[in-house]
C-alpha positions as CSV (number, residue, x, y, z in Angstrom):
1,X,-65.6,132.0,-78.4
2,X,-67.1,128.9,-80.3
3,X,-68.0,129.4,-83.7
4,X,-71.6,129.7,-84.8
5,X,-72.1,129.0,-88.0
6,X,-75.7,130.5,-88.5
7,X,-73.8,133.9,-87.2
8,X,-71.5,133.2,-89.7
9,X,-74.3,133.3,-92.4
10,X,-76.3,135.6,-91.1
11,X,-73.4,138.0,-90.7
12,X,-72.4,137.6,-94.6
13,X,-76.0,139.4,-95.4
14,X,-75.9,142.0,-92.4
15,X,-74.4,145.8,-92.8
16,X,-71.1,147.1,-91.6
17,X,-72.2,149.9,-89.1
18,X,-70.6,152.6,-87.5
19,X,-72.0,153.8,-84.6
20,X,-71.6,157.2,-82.6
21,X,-73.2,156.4,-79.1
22,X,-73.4,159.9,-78.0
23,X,-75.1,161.1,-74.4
24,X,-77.4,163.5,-76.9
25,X,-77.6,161.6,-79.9
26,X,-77.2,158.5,-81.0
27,X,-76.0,158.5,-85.1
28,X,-75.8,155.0,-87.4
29,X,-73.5,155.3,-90.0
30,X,-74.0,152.1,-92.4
31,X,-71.5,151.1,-95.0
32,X,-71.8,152.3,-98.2
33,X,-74.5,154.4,-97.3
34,X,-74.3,157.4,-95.1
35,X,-75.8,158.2,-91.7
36,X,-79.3,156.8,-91.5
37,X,-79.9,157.4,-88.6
38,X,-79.7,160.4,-86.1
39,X,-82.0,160.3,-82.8
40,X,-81.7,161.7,-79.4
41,X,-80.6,159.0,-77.4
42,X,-83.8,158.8,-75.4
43,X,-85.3,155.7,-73.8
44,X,-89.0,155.4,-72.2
45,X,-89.6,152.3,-70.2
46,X,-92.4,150.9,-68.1
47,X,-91.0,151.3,-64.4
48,X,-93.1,148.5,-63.5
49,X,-92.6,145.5,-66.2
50,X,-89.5,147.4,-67.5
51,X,-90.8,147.0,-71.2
52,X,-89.4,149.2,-73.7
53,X,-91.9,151.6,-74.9
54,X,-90.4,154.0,-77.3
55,X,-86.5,154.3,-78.4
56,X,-85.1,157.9,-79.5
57,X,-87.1,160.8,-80.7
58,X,-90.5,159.1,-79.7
59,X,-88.7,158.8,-76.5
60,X,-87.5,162.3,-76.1
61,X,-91.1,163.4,-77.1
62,X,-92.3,161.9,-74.0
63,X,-90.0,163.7,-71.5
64,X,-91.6,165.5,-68.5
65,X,-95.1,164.6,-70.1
66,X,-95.3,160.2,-69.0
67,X,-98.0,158.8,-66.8
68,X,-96.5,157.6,-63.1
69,X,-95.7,154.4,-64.7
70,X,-93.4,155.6,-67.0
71,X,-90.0,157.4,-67.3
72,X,-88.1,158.5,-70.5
73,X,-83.9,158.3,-69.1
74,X,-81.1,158.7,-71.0
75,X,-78.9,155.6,-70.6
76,X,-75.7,157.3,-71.6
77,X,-74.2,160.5,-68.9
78,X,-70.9,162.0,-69.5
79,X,-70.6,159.8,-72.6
80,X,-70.3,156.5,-70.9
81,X,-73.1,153.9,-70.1
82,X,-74.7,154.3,-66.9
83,X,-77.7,151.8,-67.4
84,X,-76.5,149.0,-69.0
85,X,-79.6,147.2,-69.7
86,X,-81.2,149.9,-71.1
87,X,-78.3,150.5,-73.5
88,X,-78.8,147.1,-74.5
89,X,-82.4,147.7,-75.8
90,X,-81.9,151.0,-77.6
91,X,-78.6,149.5,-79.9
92,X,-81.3,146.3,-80.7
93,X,-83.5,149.0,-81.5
94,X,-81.0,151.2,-83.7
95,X,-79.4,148.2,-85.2
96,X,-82.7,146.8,-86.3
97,X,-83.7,150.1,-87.5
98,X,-80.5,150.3,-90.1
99,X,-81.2,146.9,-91.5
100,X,-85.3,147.5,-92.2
101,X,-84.4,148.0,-95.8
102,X,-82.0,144.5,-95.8
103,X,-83.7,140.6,-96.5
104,X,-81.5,139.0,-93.1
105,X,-84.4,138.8,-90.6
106,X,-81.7,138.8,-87.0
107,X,-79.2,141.2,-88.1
108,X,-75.4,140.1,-86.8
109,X,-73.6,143.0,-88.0
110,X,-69.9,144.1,-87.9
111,X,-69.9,147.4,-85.5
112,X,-67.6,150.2,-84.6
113,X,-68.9,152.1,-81.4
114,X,-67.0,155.6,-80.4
115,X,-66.0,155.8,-76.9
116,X,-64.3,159.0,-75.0
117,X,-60.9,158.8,-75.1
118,X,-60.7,159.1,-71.5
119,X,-63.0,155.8,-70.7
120,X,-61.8,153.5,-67.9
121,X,-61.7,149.8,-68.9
122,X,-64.8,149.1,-66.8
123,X,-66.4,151.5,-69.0
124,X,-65.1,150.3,-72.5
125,X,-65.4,146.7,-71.5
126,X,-69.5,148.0,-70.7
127,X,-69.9,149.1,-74.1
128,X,-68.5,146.4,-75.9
129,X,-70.8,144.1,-74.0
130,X,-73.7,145.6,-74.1
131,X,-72.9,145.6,-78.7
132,X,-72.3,142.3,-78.6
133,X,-75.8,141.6,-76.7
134,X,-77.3,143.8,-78.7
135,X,-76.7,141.7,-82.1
136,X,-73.3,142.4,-82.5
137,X,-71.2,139.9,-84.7
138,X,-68.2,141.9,-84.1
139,X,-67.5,144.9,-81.7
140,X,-64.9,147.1,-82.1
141,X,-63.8,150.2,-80.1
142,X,-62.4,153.4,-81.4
143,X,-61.7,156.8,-79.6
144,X,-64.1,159.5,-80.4
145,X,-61.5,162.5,-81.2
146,X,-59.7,159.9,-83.5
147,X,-62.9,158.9,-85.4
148,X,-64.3,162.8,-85.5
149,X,-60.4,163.5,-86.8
150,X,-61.2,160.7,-89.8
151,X,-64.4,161.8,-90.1
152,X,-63.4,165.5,-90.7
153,X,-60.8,164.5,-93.0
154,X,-57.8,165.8,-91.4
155,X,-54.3,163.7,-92.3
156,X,-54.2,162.1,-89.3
157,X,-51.9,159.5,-90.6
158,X,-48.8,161.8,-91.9
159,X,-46.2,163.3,-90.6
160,X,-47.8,166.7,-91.0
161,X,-49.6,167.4,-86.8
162,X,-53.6,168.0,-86.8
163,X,-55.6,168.7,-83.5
164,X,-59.4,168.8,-83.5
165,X,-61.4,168.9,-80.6
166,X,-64.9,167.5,-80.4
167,X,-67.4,169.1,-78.5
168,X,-70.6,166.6,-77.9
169,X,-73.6,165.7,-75.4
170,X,-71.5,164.6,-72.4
171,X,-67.8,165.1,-72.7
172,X,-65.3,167.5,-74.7
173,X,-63.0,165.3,-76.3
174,X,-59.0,167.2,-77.6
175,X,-57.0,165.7,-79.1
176,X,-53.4,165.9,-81.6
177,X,-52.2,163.9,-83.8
178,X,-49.1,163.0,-85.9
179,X,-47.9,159.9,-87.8
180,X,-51.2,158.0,-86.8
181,X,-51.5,158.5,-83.2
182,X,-52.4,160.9,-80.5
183,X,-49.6,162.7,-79.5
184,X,-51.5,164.9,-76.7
185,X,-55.0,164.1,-75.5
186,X,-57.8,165.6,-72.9
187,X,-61.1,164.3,-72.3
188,X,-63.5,166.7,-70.1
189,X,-66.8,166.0,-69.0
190,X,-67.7,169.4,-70.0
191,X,-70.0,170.3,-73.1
192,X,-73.9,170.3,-74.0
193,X,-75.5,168.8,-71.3
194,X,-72.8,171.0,-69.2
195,X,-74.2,174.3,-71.0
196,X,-77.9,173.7,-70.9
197,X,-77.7,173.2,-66.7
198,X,-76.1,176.5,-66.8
199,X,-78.9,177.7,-68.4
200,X,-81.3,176.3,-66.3
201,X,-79.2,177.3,-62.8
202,X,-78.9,181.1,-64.2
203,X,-83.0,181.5,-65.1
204,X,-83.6,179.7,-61.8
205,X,-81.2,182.2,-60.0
206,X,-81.9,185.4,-61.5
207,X,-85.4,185.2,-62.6
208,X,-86.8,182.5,-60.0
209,X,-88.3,180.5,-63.0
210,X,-87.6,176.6,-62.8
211,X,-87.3,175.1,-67.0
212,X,-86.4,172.2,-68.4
213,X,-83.6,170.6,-69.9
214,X,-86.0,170.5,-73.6
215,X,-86.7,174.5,-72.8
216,X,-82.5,175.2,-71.9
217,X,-81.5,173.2,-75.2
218,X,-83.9,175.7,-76.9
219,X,-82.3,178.5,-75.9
220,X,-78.5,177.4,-75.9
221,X,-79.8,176.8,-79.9
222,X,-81.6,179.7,-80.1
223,X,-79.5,182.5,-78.9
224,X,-76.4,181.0,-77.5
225,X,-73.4,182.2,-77.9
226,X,-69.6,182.0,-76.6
227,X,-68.6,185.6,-78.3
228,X,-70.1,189.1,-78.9
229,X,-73.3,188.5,-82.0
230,X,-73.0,191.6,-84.7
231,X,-76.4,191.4,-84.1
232,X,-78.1,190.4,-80.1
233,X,-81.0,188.7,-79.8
234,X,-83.8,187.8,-77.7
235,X,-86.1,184.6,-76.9
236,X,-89.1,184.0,-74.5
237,X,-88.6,181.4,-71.9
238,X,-91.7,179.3,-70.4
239,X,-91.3,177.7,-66.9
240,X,-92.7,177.8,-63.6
241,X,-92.5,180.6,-61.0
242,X,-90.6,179.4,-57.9
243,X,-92.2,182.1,-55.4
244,X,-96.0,181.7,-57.1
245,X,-95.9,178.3,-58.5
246,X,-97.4,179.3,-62.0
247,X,-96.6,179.4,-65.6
248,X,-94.4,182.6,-66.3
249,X,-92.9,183.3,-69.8
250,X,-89.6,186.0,-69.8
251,X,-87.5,187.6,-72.5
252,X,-84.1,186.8,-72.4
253,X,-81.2,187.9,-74.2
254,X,-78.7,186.8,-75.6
255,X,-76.2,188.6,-73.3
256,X,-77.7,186.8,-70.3
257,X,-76.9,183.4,-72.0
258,X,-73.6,183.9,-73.2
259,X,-73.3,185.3,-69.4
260,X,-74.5,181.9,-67.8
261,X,-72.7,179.9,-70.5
262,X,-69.6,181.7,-69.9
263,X,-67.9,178.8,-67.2
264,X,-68.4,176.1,-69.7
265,X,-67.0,177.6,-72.2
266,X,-64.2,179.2,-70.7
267,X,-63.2,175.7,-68.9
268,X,-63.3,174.0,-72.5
269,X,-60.8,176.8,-73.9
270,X,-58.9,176.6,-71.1
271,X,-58.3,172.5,-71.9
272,X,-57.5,173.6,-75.2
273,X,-55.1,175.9,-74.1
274,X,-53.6,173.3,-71.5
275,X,-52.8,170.3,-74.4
276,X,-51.6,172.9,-76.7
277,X,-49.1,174.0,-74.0
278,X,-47.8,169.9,-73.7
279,X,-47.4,170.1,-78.1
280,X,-44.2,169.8,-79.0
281,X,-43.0,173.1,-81.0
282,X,-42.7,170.9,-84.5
283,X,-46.4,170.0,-84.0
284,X,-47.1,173.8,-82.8
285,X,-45.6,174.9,-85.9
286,X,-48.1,172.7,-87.8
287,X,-50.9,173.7,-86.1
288,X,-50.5,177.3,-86.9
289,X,-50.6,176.7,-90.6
290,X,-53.6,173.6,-90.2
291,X,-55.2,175.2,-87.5
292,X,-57.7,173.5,-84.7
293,X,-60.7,171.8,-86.2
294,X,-63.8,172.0,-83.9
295,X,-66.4,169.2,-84.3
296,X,-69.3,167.8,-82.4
297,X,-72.9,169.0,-82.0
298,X,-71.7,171.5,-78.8
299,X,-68.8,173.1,-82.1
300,X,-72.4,174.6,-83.6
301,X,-72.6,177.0,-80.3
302,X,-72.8,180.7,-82.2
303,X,-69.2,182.5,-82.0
304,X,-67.1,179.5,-80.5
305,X,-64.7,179.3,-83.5
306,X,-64.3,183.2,-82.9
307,X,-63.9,182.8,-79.7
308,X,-61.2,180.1,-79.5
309,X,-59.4,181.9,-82.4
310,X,-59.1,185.0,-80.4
311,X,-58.1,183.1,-77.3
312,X,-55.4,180.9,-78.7
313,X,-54.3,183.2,-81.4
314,X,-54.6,180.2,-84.0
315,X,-56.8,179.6,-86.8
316,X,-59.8,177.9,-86.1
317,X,-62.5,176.2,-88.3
318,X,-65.6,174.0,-88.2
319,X,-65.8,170.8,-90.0
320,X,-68.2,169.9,-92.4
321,X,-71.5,168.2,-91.0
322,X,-69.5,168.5,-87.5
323,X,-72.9,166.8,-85.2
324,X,-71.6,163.8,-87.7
325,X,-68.0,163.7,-87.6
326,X,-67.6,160.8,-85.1
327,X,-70.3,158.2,-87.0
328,X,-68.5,159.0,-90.2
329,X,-65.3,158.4,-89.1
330,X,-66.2,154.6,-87.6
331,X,-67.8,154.6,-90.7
332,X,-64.5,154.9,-92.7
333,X,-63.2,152.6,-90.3
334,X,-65.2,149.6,-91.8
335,X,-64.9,151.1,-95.3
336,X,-61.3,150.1,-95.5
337,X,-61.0,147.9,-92.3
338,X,-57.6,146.1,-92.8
339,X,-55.6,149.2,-93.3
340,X,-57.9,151.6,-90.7
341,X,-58.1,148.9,-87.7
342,X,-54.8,150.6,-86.4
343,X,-56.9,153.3,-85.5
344,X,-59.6,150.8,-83.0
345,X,-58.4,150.8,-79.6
346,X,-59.1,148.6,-76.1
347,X,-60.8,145.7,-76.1
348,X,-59.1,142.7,-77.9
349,X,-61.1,142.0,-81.3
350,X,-63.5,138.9,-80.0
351,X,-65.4,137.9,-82.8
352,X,-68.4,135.3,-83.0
């Protein structure tokens, strides 16, 4: 690509960002500063002009409440972009939000997106492009187990083996490493947005109440759970009655919840189990001294770590911050690119 030089310039005043485009959330790690930014990633657009009304939690604000001319989407499903355009418009929008504070007035940034490590090239290629149009100087890619691994602070660049598996909006991300790479991988399109439709299909079934994904993401917060609580609880859901067609508000527990999250759950210990069974026994050996590190908004899900623990017989912990694992790590990327870049993957590094 020809060289600009007013890029060039530009780019010497704009901030290294990281960037965790999540199907939930979309987080903004900037260099030298920390996350500064952390917003559902929402979009509202006028249906008719296809304007950009409101980006992130205005956005998410709006859902289920816009006027026939409007819809609030979410651009991103299973962790990959599935409307490109409007992907475009909400990284302008977060990139211009992590430079209010900086004197260039068209920020041309160095970025590091996360993408799941099981994303075709279509897919990757989509991302990268849709960066670059966005204001991108530079685009780079990086898995997300790797950067929720470098984020969480585990060795991944010794001898010594680490797993961690990530657990966000769209897709369940395992991986183990050793010496630098992945030695064993998995990528499942199973996690949040998984959990809260089986909260929504179980009201519906048992109770004949229809909610919403806002109300189900309440409750998997609220009283969700993937093991036994020392203590149950219980939460009133509002929805509307299928057989009546009115408002109706139930109680709950958390029983039923852990009961309709049950599937999701087990199918994401099951994956574990699965790339565990592939480690070799040096690595396995590791592991049972380091033990699995569980990241990702979906790792905050009340009793997982217990329940994993029990299941694989291996000590399991949380990592610090864990919704922000993946933004820090891309973050760390750019704080010491020369030696890190071994860690960005796919595209080849176009800059401009």
């Amino acid at each position: 690509m020809a060289f600009n030089p007013l890029n060039w310039i530009l780019g010497l005043f704009s901030l290294d960002i990281g960037i965790d485009l999540g199907t939930a959330n979309t987080l903004v790690h900037v260099k030298g500063q920390g996350i500064v930014i952390n917003e559902p990633s929402w979009v509202a657009i006028d249906k008719k002009t296809k304007r950009t009304l409101a980006v992130g939690a205005e956005a998410k604000q709006m859902v289920g409440r816009t006027p026939a001319n409007v819809v609030a989407i979410r651009p991103l499903r299973d962790g990959v972009i599935s409307e490109y355009d409007i992907t475009e418009s909400m990284l302008e929008y977060f990139i211009a939000k992590a430079h209010e504070q900086s004197i260039v007035p068209v920020p041309r940034p160095r970025v590091v997106v996360g993408i799941p490590s099981g994303a075709t090239e279509v897919e990757k290629r989509a991302v990268y492009d849709a960066t670059m149009a966005a204001g991108a100087r530079e685009a780079h890619l990086v898995e997300e187990p790797t950067a929720a691994a470098l984020g969480a602070n585990l060795p991944i660049g010794e001898v010594v083996g680490s797993m961690i598996c990530d657990i966000g909006g769209g897709t369940s991300e395992m991986a183990v490493f050793s010496m630098g790479g992945i030695v064993v991988s998995r990528s499942l399109r199973v996690a949040g947005d998984e959990m809260d439709q089986d909260i929504i299909n179980y009201i519906r079934n048992k109770y004949n109440l229809l909610i919403g994904e806002r109300m189900a993401e309440r409750v998997k917060l609220g009283i969700g759970s993937a093991y036994p609580l020392k203590e149950e609880k219980t939460m009133s859901v509002r929805g509307r009655n299928l057989v009546t067609g009115l408002p109706e508000a139930i109680e709950v527990s958390s029983i039923e919840i852990r009961e309709a999250l049950a599937s999701s759950v087990k199918i994401i210990v099951d994956t574990l189990r699965d790339a565990i069974d592939e480690t070799p026994p040096e690595i396995i050996a590791d592991l049972m001294e380091e033990g699995i590190c569980l990241a990702g908004g979906g790792s905050q899900l009340q009793g997982l770590t217990e329940r994993v623990a029990n299941e694989l017989r291996m000590r399991v912990w949380q990592a610090e911050d864990p919704m922000t694992c993946v933004a820090r790590g891309a973050g760390l990327i750019l704080e010491d690119f020369d030696y890190r870049g071994r860690f960005l993957v796919g595209l080849e590094r176009v800059s401009r």
